[in-house]
PDB file as gemmi writes it, atoms N, CA and C in Angstrom:
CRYST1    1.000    1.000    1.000  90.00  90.00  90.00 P 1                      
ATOM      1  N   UNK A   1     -43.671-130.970  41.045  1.00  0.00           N  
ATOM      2  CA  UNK A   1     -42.288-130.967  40.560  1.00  0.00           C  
ATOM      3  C   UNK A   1     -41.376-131.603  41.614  1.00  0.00           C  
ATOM      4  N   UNK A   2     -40.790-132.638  41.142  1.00  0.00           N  
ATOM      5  CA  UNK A   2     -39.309-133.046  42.265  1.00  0.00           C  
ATOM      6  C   UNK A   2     -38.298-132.091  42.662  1.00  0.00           C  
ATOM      7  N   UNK A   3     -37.752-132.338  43.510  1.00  0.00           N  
ATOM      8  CA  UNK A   3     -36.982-131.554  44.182  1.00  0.00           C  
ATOM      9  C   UNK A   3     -35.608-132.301  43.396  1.00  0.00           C  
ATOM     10  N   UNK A   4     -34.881-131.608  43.268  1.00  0.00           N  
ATOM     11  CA  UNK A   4     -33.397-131.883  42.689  1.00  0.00           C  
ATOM     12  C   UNK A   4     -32.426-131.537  43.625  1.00  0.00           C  
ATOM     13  N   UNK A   5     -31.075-131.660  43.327  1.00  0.00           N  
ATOM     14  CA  UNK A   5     -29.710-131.197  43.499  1.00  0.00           C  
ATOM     15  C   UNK A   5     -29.130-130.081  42.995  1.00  0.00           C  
ATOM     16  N   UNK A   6     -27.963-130.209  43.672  1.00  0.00           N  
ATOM     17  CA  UNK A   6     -27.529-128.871  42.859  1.00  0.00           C  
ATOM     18  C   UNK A   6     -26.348-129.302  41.391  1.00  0.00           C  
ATOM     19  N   UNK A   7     -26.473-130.415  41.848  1.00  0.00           N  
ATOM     20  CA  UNK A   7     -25.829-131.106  40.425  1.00  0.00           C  
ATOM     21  C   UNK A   7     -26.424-132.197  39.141  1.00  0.00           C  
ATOM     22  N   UNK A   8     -27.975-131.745  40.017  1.00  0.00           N  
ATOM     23  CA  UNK A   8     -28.398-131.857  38.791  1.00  0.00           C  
ATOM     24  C   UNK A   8     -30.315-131.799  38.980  1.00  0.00           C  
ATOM     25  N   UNK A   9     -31.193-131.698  38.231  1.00  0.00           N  
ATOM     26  CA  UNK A   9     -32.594-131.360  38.130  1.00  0.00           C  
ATOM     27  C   UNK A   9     -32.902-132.318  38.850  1.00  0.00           C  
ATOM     28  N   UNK A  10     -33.072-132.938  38.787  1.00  0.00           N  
ATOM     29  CA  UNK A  10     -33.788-134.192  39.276  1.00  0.00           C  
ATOM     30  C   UNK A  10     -33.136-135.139  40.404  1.00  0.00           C  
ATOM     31  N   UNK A  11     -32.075-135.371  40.540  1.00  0.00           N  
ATOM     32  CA  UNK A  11     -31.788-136.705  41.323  1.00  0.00           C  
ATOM     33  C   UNK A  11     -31.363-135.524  42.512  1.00  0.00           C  
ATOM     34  N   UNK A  12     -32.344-136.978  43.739  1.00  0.00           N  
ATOM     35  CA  UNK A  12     -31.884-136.467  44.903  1.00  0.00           C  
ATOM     36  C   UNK A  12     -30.418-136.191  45.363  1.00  0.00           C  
ATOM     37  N   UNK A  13     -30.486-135.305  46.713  1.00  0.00           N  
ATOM     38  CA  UNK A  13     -29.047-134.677  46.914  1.00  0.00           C  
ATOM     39  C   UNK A  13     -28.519-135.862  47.874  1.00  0.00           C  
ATOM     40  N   UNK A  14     -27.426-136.096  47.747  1.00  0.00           N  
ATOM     41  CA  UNK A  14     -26.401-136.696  48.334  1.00  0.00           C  
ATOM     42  C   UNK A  14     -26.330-136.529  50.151  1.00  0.00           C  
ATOM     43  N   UNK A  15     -27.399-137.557  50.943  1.00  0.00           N  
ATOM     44  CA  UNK A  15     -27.969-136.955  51.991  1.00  0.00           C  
ATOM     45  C   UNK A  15     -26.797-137.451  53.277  1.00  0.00           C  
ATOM     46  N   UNK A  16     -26.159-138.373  53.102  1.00  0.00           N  
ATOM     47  CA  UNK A  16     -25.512-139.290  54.034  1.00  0.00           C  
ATOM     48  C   UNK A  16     -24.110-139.436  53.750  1.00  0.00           C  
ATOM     49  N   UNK A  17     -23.900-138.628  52.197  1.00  0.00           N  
ATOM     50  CA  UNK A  17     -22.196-139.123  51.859  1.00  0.00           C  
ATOM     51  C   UNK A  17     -21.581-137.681  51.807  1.00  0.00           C  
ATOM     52  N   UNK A  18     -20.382-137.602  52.145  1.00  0.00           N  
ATOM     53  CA  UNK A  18     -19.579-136.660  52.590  1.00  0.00           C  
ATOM     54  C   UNK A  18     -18.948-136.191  51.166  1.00  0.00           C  
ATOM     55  N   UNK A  19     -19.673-134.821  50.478  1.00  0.00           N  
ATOM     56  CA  UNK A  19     -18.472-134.338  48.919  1.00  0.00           C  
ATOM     57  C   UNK A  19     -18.005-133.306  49.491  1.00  0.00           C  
ATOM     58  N   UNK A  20     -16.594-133.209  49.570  1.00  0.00           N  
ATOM     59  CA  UNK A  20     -15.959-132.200  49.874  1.00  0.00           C  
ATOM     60  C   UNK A  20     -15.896-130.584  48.890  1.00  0.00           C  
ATOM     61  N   UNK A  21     -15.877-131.575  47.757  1.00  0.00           N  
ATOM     62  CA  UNK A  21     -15.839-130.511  46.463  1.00  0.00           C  
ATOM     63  C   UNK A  21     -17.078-131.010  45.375  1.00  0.00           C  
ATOM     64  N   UNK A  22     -16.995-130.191  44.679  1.00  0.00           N  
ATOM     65  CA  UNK A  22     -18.204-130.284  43.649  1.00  0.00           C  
ATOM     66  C   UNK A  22     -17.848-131.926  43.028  1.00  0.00           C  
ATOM     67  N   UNK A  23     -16.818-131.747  42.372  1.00  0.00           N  
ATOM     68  CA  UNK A  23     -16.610-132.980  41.775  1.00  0.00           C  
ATOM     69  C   UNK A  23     -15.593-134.046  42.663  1.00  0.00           C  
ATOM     70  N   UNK A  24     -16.274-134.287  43.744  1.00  0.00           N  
ATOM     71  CA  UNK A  24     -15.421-134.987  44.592  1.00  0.00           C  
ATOM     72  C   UNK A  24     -14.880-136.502  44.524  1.00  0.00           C  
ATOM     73  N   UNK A  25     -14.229-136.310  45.411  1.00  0.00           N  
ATOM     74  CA  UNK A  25     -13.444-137.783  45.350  1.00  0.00           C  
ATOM     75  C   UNK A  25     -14.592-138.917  45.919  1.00  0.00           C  
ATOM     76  N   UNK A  26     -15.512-138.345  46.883  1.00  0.00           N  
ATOM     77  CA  UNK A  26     -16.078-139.132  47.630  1.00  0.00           C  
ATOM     78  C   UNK A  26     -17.133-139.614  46.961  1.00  0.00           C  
ATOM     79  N   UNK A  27     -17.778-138.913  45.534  1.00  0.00           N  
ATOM     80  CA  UNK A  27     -19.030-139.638  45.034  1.00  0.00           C  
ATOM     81  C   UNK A  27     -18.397-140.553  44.372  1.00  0.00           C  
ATOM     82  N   UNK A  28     -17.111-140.285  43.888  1.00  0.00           N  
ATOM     83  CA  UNK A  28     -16.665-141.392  42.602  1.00  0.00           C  
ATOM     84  C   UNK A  28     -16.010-142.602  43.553  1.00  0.00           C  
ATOM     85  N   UNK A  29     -15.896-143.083  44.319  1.00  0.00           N  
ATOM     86  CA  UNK A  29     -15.163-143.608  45.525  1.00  0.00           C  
ATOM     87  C   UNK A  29     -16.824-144.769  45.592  1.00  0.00           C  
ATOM     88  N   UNK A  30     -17.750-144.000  45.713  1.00  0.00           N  
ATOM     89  CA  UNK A  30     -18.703-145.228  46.658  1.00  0.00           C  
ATOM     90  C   UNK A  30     -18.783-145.888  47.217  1.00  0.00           C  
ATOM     91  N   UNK A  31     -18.111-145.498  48.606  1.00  0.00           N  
ATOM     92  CA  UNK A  31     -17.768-146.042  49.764  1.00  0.00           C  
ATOM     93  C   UNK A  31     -18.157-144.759  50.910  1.00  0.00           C  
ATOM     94  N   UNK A  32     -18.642-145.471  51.522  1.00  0.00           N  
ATOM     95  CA  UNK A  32     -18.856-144.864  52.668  1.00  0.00           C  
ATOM     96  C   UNK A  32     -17.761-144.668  53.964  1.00  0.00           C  
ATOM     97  N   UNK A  33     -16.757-143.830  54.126  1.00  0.00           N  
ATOM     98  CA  UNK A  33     -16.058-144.220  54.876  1.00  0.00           C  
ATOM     99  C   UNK A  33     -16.397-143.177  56.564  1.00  0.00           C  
ATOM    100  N   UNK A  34     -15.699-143.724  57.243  1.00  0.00           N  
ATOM    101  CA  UNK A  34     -16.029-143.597  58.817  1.00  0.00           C  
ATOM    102  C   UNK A  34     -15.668-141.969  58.674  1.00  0.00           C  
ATOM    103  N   UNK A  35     -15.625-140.990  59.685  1.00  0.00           N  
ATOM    104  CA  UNK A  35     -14.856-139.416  59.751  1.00  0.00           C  
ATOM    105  C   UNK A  35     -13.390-139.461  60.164  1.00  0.00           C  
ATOM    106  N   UNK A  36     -12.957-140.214  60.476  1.00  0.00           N  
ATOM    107  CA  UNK A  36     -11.785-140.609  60.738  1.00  0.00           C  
ATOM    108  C   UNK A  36     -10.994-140.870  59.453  1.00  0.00           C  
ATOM    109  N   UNK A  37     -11.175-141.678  58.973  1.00  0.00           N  
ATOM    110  CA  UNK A  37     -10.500-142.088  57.364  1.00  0.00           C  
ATOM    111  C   UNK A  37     -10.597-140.973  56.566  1.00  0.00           C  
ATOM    112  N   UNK A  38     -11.950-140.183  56.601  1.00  0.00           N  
ATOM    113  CA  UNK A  38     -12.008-139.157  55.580  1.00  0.00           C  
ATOM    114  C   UNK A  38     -11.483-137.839  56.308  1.00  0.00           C  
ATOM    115  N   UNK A  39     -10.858-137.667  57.373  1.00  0.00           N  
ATOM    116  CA  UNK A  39      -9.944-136.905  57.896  1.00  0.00           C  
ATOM    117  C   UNK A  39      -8.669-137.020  57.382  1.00  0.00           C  
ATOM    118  N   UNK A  40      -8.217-138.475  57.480  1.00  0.00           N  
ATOM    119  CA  UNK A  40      -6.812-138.536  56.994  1.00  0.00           C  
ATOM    120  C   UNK A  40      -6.367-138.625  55.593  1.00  0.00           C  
ATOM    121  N   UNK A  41      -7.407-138.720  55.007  1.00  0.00           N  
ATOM    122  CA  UNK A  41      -7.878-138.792  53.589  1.00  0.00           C  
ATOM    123  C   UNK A  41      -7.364-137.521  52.855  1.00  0.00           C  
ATOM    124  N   UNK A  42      -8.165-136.643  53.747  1.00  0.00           N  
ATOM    125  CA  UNK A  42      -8.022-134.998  53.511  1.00  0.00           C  
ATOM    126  C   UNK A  42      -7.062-134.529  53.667  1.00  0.00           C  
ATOM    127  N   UNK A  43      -6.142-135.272  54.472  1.00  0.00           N  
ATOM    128  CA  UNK A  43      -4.992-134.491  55.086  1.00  0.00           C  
ATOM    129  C   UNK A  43      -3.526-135.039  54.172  1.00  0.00           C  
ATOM    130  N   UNK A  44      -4.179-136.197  53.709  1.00  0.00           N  
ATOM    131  CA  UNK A  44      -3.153-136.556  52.416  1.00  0.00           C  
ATOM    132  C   UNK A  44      -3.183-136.052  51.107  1.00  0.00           C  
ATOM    133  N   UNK A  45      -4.766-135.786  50.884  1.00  0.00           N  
ATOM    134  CA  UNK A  45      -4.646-134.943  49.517  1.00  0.00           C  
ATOM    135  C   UNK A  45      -4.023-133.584  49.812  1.00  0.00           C  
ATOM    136  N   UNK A  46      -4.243-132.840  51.011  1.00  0.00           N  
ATOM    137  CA  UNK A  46      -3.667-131.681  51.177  1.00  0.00           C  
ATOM    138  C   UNK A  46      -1.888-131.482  51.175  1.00  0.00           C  
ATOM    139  N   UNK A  47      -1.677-132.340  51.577  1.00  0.00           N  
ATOM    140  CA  UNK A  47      -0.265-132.689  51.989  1.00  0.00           C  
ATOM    141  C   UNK A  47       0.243-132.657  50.357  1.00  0.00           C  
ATOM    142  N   UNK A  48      -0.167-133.833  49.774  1.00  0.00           N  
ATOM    143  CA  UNK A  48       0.059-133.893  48.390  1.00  0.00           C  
ATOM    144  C   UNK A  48       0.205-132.907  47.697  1.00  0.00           C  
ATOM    145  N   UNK A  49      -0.627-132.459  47.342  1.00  0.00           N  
ATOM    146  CA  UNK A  49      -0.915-131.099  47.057  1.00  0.00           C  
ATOM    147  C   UNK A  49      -0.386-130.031  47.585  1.00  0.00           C  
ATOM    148  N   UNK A  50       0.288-129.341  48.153  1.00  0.00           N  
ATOM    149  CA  UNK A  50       1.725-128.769  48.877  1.00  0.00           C  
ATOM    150  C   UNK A  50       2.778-128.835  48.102  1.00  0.00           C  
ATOM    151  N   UNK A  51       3.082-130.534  48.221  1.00  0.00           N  
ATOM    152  CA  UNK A  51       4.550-131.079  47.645  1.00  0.00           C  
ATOM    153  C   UNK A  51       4.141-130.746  46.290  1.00  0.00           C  
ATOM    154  N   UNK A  52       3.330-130.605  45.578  1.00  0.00           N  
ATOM    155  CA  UNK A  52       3.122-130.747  43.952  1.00  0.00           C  
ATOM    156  C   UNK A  52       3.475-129.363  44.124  1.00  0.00           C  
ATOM    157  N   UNK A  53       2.868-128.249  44.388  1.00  0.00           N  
ATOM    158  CA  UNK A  53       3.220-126.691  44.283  1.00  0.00           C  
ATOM    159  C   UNK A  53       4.633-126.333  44.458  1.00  0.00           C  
ATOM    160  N   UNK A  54       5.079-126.970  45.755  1.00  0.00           N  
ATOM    161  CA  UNK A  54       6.385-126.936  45.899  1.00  0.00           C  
ATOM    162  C   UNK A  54       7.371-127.567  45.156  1.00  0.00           C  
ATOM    163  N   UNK A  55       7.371-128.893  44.397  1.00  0.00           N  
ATOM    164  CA  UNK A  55       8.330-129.271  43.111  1.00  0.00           C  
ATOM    165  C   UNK A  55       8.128-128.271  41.513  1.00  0.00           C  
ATOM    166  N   UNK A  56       6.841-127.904  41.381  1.00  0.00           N  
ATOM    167  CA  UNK A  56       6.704-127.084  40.824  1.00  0.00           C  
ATOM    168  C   UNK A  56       7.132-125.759  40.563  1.00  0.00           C  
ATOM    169  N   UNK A  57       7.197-125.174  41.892  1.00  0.00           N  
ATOM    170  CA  UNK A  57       8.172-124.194  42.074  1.00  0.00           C  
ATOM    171  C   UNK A  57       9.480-124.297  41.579  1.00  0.00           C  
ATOM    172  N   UNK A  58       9.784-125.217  42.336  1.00  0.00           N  
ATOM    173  CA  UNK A  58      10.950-124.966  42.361  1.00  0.00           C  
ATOM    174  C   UNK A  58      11.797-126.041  40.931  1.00  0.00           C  
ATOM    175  N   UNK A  59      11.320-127.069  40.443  1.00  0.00           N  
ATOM    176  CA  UNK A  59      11.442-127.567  39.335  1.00  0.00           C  
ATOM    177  C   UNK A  59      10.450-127.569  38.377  1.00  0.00           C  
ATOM    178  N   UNK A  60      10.947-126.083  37.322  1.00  0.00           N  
ATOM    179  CA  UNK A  60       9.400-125.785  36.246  1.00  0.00           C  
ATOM    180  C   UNK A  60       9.730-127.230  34.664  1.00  0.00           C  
ATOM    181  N   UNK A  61      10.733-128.106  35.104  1.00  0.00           N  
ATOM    182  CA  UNK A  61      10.117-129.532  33.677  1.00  0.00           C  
ATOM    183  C   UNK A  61       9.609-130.483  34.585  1.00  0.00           C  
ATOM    184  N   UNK A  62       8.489-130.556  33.806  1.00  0.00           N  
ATOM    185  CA  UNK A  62       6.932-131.092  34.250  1.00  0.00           C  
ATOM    186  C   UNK A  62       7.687-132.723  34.284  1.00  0.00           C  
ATOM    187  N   UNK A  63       8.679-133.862  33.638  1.00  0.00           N  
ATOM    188  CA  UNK A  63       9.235-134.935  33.754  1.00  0.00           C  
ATOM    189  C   UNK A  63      10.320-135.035  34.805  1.00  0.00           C  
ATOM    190  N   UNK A  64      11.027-133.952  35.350  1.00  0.00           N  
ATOM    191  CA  UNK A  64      11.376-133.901  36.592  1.00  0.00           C  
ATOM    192  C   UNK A  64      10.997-133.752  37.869  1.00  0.00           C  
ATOM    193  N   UNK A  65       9.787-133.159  38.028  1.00  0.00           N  
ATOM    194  CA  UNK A  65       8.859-133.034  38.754  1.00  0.00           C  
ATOM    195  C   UNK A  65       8.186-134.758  38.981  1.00  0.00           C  
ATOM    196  N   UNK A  66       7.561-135.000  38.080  1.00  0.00           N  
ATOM    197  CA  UNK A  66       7.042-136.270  38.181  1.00  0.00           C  
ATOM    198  C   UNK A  66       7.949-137.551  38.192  1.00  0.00           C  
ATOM    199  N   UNK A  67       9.091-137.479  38.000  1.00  0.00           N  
ATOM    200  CA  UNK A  67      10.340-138.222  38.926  1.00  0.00           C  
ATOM    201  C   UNK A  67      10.648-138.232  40.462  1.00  0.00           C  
ATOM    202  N   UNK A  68      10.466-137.163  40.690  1.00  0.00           N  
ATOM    203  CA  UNK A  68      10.841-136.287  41.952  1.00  0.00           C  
ATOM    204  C   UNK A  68       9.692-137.128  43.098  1.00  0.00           C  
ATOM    205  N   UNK A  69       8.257-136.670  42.287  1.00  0.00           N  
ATOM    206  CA  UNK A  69       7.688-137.342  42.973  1.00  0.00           C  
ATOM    207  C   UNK A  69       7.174-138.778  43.447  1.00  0.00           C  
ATOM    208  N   UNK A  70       7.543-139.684  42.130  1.00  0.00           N  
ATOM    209  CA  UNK A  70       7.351-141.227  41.951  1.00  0.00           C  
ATOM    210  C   UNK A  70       8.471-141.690  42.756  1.00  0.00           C  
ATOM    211  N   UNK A  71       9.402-141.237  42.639  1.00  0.00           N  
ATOM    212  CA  UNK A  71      10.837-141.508  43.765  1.00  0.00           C  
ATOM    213  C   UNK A  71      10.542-141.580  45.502  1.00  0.00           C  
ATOM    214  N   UNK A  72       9.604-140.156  45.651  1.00  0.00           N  
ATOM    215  CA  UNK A  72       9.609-139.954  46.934  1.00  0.00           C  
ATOM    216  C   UNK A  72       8.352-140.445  47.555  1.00  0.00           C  
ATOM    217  N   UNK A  73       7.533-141.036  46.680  1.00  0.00           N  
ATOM    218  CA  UNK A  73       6.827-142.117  46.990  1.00  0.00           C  
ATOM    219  C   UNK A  73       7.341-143.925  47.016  1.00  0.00           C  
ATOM    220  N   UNK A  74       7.950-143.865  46.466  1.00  0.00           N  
ATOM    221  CA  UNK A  74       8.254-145.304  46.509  1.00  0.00           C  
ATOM    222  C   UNK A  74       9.397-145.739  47.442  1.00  0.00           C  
ATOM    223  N   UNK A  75      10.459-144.384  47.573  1.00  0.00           N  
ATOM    224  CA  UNK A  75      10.838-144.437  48.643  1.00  0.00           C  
ATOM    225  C   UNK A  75      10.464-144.014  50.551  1.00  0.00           C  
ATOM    226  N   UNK A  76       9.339-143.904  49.640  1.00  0.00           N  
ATOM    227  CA  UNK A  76       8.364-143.241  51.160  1.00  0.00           C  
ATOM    228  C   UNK A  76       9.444-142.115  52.256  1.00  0.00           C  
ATOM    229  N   UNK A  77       9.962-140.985  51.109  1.00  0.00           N  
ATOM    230  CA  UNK A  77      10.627-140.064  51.921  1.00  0.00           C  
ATOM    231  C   UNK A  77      10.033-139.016  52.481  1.00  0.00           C  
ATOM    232  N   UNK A  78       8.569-138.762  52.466  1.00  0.00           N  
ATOM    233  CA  UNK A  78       7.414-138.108  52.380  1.00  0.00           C  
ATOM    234  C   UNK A  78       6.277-138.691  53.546  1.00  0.00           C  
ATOM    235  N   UNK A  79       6.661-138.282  54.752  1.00  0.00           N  
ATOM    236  CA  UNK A  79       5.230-138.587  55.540  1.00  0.00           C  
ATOM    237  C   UNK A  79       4.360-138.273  55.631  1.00  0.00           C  
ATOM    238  N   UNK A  80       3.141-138.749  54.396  1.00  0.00           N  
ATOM    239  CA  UNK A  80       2.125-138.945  54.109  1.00  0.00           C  
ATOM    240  C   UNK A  80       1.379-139.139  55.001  1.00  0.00           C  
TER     241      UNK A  80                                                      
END                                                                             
């Protein structure tokens, strides 16, 4: 019998690429990136993810929120 994954019976496990989460960014990506990039990588989705909880909070319409944030990206008021 082959040895499998944990995501799935059969295909080998993911020996050299970095998944943070089950359904990660990094298998769908297929790129191999350095620990450095996927440090800052991490630290932008986290960041992101902050500001989303926090407009959320505090602005509960889901089209103000997503203003809020397309704004403060394009004006890069947000150090990412």
């Amino acid at each position: 019998m082959r040895e499998g994954s944990r995501y799935h019976p059969f295909r080998q496990p993911l020996k050299d690429k970095f998944v943070p989460w089950d359904r990660g960014y990094w298998r769908d990506l297929k790129v191999d990136f350095d620990k450095e990039t996927r440090h800052f990588y991490r630290q932008l989705l986290r960041k992101e993810r902050k500001l989303r909880e926090l407009l959320r909070e505090s602005c509960p319409v889901v089209s103000s929120l997503w203003t809020l944030v397309v704004l403060g990206r394009k004006l890069s008021l947000f150090s990412f």
